[in-house]
C-alpha positions in Angstrom: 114.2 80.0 125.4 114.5 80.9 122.0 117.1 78.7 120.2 117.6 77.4 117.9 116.4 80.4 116.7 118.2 83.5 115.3 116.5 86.8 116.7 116.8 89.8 114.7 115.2 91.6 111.6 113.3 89.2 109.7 113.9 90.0 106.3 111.4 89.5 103.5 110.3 85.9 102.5 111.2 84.9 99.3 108.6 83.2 97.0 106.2 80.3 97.7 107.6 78.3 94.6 110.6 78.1 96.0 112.2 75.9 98.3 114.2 78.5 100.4 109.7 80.5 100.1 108.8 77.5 101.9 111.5 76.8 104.3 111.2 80.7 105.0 107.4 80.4 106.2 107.7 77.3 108.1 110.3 79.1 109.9 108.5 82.0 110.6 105.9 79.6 111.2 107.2 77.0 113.8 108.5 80.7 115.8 104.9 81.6 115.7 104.1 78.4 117.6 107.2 78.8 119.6 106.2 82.0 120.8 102.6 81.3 121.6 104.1 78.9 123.7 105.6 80.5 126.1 102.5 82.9 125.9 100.4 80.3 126.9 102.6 79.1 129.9 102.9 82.8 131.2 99.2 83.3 130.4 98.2 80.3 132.7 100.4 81.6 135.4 99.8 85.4 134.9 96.0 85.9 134.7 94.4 85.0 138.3 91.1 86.8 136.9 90.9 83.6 134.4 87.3 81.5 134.4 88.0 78.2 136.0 89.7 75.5 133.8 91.1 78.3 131.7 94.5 78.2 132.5 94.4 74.0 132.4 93.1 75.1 128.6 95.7 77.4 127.9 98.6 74.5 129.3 96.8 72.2 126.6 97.0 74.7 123.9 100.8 75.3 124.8 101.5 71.6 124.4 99.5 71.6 121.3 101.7 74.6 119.8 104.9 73.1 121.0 103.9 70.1 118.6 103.1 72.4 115.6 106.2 73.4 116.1 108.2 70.6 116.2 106.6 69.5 112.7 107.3 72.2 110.9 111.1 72.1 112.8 111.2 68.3 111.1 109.8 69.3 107.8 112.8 72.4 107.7 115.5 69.7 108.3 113.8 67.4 105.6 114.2 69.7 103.2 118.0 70.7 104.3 117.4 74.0 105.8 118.6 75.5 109.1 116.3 76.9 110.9 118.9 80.0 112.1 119.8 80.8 108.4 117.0 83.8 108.5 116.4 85.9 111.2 113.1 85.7 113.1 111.5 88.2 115.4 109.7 88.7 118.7 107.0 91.1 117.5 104.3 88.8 118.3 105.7 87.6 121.6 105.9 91.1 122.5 102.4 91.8 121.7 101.1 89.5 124.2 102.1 91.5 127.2 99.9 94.0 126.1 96.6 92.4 127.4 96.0 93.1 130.9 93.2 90.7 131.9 92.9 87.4 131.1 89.4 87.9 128.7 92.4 90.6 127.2 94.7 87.9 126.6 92.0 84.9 125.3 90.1 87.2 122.8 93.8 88.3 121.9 95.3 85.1 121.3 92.3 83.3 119.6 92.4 85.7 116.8 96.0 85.1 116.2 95.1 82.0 116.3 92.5 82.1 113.6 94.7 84.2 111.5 97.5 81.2 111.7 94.5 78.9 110.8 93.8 80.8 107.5 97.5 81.1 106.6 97.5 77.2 107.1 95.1 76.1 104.7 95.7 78.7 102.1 99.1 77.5 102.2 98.3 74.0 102.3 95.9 74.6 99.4 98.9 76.7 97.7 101.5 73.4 98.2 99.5 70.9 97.6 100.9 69.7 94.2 104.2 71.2 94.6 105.2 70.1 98.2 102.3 67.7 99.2 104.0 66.7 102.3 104.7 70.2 103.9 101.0 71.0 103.0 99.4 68.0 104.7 101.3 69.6 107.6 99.8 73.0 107.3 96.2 71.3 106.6 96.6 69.0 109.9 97.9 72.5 111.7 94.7 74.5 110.6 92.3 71.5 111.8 94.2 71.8 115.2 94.0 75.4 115.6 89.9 75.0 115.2 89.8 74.0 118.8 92.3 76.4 120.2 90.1 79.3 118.7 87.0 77.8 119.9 88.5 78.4 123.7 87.3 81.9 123.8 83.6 80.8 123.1 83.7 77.8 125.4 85.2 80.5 128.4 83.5 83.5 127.8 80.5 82.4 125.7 78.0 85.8 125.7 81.1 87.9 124.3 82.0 85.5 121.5 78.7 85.8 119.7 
């Protein structure tokens, strides 16, 4: 489920001007995306209590990580890195089996989701005269996660506001 992947204590990432500073955040990165992944799948299956067409939402979103995921994966090999050179951890995977209800879960996982967003364009903003290609990656990922946030307004519209 998790490999490539080497689970353990993810040590501090090293500095944005850096190859190896990049290569460390889209690793962290694409396991972010690998991780709401599965929490997605399990999501769809676990919470009954979901609004109808949720769970058919949260099976698009999955699909949608699994392809953030596999850029950032290609980008890493472009640039020579393997992706089990640094330790990555399950913290956020874990913190999804927290929420008990399926609002729990969408109100839970859409602000994770808009905190990947931000990270994506300030790093795309950050890269984009250094490393133009990994940031058109990050910008293309933070237009993508729009919609995926958006999810907890179109299924449970008088909470969002």
């Amino acid at each position: 489920m998790w490999e490539p992947y080497l689970i353990g204590l993810a040590p501090k990432v090293r500095p944005l001007q850096t190859v190896e500073g990049v290569c460390d955040r889209l690793r962290l990165i694409a396991f972010a995306e690998r991780q709401a992944y599965y929490a997605f799948i399990e999501a769809a299956e676990r919470f009954k209590d979901a609004p109808t067409g949720l769970a058919d939402a949260w099976k698009w979103v999955a699909a949608e990580e699994q392809k953030h995921e596999s850029w950032y994966l290609k980008r890493l090999a472009e640039l020579g890195q393997d992706v089990a050179a640094v330790p990555v951890d399950l913290k956020l995977y874990h913190s999804f089996s927290q929420c008990k209800t399926a609002r729990d879960f969408a109100f839970y996982i859409s602000d994770a989701e808009e905190r990947g967003r931000v990270g994506a364009e300030r790093f795309a903003e950050l890269l984009k005269d250094s490393d133009p290609i990994t940031a058109q990656i990050f910008a293309q990922v933070a237009i993508e996660e729009r919609e995926h946030v958006a999810l907890v307004t179109r299924f449970f519209p008088t909470e969002s506001n």
